[in-house]
C-alpha positions as CSV (number, residue, x, y, z in Angstrom):
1,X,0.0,0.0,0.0
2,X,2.8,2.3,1.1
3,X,3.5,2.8,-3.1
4,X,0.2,4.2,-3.6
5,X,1.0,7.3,-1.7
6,X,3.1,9.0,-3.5
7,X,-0.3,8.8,-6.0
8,X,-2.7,10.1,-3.5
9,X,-0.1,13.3,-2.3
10,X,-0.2,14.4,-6.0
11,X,-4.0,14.1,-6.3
12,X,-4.5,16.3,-3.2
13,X,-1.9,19.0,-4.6
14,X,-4.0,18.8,-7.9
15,X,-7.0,19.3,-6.0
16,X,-5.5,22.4,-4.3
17,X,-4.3,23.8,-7.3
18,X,-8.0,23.3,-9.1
19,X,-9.2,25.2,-5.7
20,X,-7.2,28.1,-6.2
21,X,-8.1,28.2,-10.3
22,X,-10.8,31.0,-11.2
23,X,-12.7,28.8,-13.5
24,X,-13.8,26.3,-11.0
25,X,-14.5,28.7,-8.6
26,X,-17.2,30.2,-10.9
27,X,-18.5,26.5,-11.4
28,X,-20.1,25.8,-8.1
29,X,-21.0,22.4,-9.2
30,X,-17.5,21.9,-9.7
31,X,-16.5,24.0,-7.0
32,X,-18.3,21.9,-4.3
33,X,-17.5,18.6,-5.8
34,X,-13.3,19.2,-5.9
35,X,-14.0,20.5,-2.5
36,X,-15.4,17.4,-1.5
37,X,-12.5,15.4,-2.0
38,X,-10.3,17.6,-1.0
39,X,-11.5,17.6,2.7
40,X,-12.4,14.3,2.5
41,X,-8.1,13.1,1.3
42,X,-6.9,15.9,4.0
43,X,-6.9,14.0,6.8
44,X,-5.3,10.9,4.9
45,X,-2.5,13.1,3.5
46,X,-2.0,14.3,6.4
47,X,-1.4,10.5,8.4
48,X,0.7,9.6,5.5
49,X,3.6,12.9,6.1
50,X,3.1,11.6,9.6
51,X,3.7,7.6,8.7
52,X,6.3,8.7,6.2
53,X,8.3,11.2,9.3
54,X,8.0,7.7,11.7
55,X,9.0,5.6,9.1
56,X,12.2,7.7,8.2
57,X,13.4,8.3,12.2
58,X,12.8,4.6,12.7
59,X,15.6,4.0,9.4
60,X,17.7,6.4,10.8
61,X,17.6,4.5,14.2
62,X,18.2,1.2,12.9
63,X,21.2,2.8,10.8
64,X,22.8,3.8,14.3
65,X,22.1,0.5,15.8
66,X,23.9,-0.7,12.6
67,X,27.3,1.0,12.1
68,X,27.4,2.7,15.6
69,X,30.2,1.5,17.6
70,X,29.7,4.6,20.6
71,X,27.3,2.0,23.1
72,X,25.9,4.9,24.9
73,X,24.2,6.3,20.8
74,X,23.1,2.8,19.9
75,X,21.0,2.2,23.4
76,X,19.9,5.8,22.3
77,X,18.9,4.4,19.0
78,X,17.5,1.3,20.6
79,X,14.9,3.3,23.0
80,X,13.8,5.5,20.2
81,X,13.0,2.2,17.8
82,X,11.1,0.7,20.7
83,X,9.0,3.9,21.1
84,X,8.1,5.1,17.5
85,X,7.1,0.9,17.2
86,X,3.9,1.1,19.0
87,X,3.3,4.7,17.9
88,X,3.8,3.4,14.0
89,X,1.6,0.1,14.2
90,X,-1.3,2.5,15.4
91,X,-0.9,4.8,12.8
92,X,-0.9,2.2,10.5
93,X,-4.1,1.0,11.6
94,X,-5.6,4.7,11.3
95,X,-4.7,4.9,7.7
96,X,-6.2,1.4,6.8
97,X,-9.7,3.0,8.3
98,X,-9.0,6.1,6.1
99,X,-8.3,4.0,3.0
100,X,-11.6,2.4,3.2
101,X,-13.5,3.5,0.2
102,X,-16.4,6.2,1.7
103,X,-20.0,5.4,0.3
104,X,-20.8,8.1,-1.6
105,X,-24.3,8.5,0.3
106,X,-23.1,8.4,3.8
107,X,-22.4,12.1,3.3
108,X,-26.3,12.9,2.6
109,X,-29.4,14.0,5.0
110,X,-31.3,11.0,5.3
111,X,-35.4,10.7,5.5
112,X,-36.5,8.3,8.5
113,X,-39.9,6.4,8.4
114,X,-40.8,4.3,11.5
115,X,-43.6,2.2,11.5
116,X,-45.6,0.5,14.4
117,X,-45.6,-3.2,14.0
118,X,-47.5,-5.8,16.4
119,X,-48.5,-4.8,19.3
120,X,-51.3,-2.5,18.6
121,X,-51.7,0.4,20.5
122,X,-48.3,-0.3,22.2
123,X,-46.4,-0.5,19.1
124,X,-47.4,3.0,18.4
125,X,-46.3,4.3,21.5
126,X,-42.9,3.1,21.1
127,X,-43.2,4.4,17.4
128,X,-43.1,7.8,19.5
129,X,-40.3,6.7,21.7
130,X,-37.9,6.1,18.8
131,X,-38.9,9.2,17.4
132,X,-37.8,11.4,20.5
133,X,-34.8,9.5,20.7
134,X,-33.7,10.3,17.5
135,X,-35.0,14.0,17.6
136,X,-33.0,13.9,20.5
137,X,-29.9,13.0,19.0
138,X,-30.6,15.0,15.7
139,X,-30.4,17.9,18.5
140,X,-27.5,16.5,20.3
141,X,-24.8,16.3,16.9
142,X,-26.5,19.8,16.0
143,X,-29.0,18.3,13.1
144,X,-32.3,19.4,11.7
145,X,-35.0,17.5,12.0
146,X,-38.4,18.3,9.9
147,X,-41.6,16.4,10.1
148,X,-42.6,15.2,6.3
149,X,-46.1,12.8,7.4
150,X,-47.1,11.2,10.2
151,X,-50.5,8.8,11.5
152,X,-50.8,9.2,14.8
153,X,-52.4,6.3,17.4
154,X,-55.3,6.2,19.0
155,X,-53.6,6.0,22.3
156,X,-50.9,8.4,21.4
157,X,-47.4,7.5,19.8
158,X,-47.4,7.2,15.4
159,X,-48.5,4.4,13.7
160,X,-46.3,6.0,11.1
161,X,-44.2,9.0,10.9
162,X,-41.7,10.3,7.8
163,X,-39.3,13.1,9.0
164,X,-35.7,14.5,7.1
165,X,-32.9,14.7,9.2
166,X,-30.2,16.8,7.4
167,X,-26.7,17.7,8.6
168,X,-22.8,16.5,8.0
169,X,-22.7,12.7,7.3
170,X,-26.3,12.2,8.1
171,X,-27.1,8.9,6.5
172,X,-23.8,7.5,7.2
173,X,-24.5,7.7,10.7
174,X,-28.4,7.1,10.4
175,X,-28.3,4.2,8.5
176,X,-27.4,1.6,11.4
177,X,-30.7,1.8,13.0
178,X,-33.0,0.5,9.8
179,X,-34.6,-2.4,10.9
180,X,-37.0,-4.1,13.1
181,X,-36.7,-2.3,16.6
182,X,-38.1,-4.2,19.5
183,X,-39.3,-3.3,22.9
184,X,-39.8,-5.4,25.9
185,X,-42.3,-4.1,29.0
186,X,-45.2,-3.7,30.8
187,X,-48.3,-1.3,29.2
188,X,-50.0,1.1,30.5
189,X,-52.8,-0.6,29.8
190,X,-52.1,-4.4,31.4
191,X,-53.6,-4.7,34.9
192,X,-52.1,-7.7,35.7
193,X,-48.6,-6.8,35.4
194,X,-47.2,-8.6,32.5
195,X,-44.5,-7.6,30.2
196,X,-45.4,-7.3,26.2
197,X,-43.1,-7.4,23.4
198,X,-44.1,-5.1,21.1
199,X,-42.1,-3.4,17.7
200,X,-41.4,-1.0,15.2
201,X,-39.5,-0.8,12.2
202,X,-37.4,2.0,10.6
203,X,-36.3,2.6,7.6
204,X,-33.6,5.4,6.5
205,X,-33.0,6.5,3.1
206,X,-30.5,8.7,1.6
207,X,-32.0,11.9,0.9
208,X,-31.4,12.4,-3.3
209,X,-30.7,15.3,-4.5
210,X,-32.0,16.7,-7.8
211,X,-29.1,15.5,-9.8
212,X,-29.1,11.6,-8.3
213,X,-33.0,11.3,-9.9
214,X,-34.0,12.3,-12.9
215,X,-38.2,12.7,-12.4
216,X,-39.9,13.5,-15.2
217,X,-43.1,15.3,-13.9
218,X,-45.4,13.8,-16.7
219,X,-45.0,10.0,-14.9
220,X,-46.6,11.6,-11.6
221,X,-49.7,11.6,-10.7
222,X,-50.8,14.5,-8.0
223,X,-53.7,14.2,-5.5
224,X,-54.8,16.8,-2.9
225,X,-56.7,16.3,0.3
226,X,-57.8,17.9,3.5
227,X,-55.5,17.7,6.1
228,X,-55.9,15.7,9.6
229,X,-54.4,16.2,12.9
230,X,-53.0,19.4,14.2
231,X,-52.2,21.9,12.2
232,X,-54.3,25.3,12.5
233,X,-57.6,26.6,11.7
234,X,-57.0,25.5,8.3
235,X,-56.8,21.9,8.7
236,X,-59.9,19.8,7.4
237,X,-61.2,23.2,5.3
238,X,-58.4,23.5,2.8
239,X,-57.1,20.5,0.1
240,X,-53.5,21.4,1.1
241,X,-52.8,17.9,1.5
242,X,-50.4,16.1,-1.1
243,X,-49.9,12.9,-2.3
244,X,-47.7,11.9,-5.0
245,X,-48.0,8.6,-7.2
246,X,-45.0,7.5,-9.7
247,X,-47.6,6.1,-12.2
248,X,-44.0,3.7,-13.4
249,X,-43.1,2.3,-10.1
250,X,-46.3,2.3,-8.1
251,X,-43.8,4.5,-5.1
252,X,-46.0,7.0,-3.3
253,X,-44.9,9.8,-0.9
254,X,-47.4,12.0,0.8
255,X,-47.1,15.4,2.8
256,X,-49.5,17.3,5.5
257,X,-47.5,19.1,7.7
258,X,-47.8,22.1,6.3
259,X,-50.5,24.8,5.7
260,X,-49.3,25.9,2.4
261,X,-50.0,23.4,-0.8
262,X,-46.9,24.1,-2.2
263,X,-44.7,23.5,0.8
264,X,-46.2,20.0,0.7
265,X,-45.7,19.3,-2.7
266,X,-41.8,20.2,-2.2
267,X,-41.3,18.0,0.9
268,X,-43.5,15.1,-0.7
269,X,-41.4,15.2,-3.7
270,X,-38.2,14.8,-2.1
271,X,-39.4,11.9,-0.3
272,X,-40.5,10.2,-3.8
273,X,-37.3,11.3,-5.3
274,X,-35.5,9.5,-2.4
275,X,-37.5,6.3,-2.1
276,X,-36.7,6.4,-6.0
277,X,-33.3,6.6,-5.7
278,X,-33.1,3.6,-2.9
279,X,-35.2,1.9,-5.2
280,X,-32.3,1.8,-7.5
281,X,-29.3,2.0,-4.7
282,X,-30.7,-1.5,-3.1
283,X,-30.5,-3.3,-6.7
284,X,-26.9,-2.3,-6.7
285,X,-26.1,-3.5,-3.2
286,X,-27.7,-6.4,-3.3
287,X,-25.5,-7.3,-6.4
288,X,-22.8,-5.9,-4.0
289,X,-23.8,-8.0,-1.4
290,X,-23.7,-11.6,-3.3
291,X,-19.3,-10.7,-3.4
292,X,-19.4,-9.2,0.0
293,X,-21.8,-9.5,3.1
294,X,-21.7,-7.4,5.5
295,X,-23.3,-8.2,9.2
296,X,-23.8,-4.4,10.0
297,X,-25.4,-2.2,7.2
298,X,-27.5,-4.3,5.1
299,X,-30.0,-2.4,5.9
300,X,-32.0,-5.5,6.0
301,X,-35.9,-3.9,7.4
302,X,-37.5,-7.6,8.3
303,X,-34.1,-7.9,10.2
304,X,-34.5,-7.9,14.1
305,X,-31.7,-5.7,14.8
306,X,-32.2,-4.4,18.7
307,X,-33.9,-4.6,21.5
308,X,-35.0,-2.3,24.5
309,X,-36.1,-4.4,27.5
310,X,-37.4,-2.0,30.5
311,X,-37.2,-4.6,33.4
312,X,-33.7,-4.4,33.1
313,X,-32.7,-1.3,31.9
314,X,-31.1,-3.1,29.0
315,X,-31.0,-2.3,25.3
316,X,-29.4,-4.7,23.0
317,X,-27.8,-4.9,19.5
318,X,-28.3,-8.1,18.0
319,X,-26.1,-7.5,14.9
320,X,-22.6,-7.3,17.4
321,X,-23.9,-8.7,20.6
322,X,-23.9,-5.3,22.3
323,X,-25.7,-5.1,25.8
324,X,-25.8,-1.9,27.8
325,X,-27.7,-1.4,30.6
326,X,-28.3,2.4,30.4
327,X,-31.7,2.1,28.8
328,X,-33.0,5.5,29.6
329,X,-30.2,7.5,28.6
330,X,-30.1,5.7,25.0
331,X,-34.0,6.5,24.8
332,X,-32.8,10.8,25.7
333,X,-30.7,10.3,22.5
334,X,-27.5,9.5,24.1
335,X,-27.0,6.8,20.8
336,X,-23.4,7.3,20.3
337,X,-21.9,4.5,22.0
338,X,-24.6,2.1,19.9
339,X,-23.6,3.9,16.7
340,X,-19.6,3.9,17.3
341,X,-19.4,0.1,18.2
342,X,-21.3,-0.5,15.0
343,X,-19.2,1.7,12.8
344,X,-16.0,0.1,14.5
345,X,-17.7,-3.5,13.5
346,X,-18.8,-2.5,10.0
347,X,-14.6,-0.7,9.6
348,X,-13.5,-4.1,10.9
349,X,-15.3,-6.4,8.3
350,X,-14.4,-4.0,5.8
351,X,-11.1,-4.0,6.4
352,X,-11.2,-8.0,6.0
353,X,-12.7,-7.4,2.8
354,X,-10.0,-5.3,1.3
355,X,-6.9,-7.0,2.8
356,X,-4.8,-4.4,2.8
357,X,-1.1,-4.6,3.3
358,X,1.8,-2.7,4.1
């Protein structure tokens, strides 16, 4: 691997040249793209000058050890080889995470559906709970969340809800939790004490962007109804309701959260756009997937992937065998333990994959 870096130092001092050229700073498209790269090779480069800096003290140590004949240099020599080992085999490992290859979406917002499964009224009530807990992490990394459509229960909670989340490296942090959630515990409506198991599943997209999907308007269909839940005076007198049908595909997106028609339509078509577009990303991974399966971010929504038992104060994740007793804190959006041991298993079996060697 170490050849290749001699490669990737001249493609970041290309890219820092193109930054510094007029003509692509009057293309924004360009512009945003080459700046893209740029940041995301920095940090790569920049473990590289450090691996390369090790690498050359640790020859110039082993030279002393070699030819040296003053005893009091070479046990100089000796010490400094024995430190800069450790402090080398980690950096090694750091730059074998950076050379994974990024997924290109793990960089977009990300539109999250959760959906009550069995359990009735209790399903939708922990349809709510996952919602707050990731509103509350949305809030916590300094995200937006925005409400798309929702269904709400009869005794509270959603039987469905569709919200964006948008913000740096959304999706690639999102996309852990699609799958069947399940929760474990006693309902407010069971008199004789017993716990339910109840569930909910989730789904997160990559929000596409304009260019990802082309959409030709003709192949949708547009309906408009009156609005239910709250919402204002305006709600059930107005058609400001949309739905959206791509007459092709059969996909549908739907939007009632706002007052205005228009601001409907918008948010309704970037849900269709993205349920397009992971129409068409989940035909490519699942040719992906037949060369290399991996245990973490198949996305796989019949997949029981966690669950949060309330009689112990325990939330586990199936996919790594991850228990952690700090239910209530995970529920207040404190999810970044769950995510990073994910991420670290997903890095580790794509680091399997790739083999790579210095």
């Amino acid at each position: 691997m170490k050849d290749k870096f001699p490669v990737i130092k001249q493609r970041f001092r290309e890219l820092s040249d193109k930054l510094a050229d007029p003509s692509v700073m009057a293309d924004q498209k360009q512009y945003v793209k080459i700046s893209k790269e740029y940041k995301e090779l920095k940090p790569l480069v920049e473990k590289i000058e450090e691996f390369e800096l090790l690498s050359a003290r640790m020859d110039e140590a082993k030279e002393v050890i070699r030819t040296e004949t003053d005893k009091e240099l070479v046990e100089m020599a000796k010490d400094e080889l024995s430190a800069l080992g450790p402090e080398l085999e980690k950096l090694t490992e750091e730059i074998k995470l950076l050379l994974i290859p990024k997924d290109p979406e793990d960089a977009k917002n990300a539109v999250v559906e959760i959906r009550a499964g069995t359990g009735g009224d209790e399903a939708a009530l922990f349809a709510g709970d996952l919602f707050r807990m990731y509103t509350k992490y949305a809030e916590k990394k300094g995200w937006k969340t925005e409400i798309v459509d929702y269904n709400e229960g009869t005794a509270g909670g959603f039987k469905e809800i569709i919200f964006n989340i948008s913000g740096p490296d959304v999706y690639g942090t999102m996309k852990y939790e699609a799958g069947v959630h399940r929760v474990q515990r006693v309902p407010q409506t069971e008199t004789q004490g017993r716990v339910h198991t109840s569930a909910a599943t989730v789904m997160v997209l990559p929000e596409a962007e304009e260019f990802d999907v082309e959409i030709n308007m003709k192949d949708i269909r547009k309906d408009l109804f009156m609005s239910s839940g709250p919402g204002g005076q305006s709600v059930n007198t107005t058609y400001s309701a949309v739905r959206l049908t791509h007459i092709p595909t059969g996909i549908t997106a739907q939007c009632q959260d706002q007052k205005s028609q228009h601001k409907n339509f918008e948010k309704a078509l970037r849900v269709l756009r993205s349920r397009l577009y992971e129409m068409e990303l989940r035909k490519r991974k699942e040719a992906e997937t037949q060369k290399r399966r991996s245990m973490v971010s198949s996305g796989d929504r019949s997949a029981k992937i966690r669950t949060y038992n309330f009689p112990q104060g325990r939330v586990t994740d199936h996919r790594i065998g991850l228990t952690l007793y700090d239910l209530q804190n995970i529920l207040n959006g404190d999810l970044d333990k769950v995510v990073e041991a994910l991420r670290i298993a997903d890095n580790t079996e794509k680091l399997k994959a790739q083999d790579i060697d210095f």
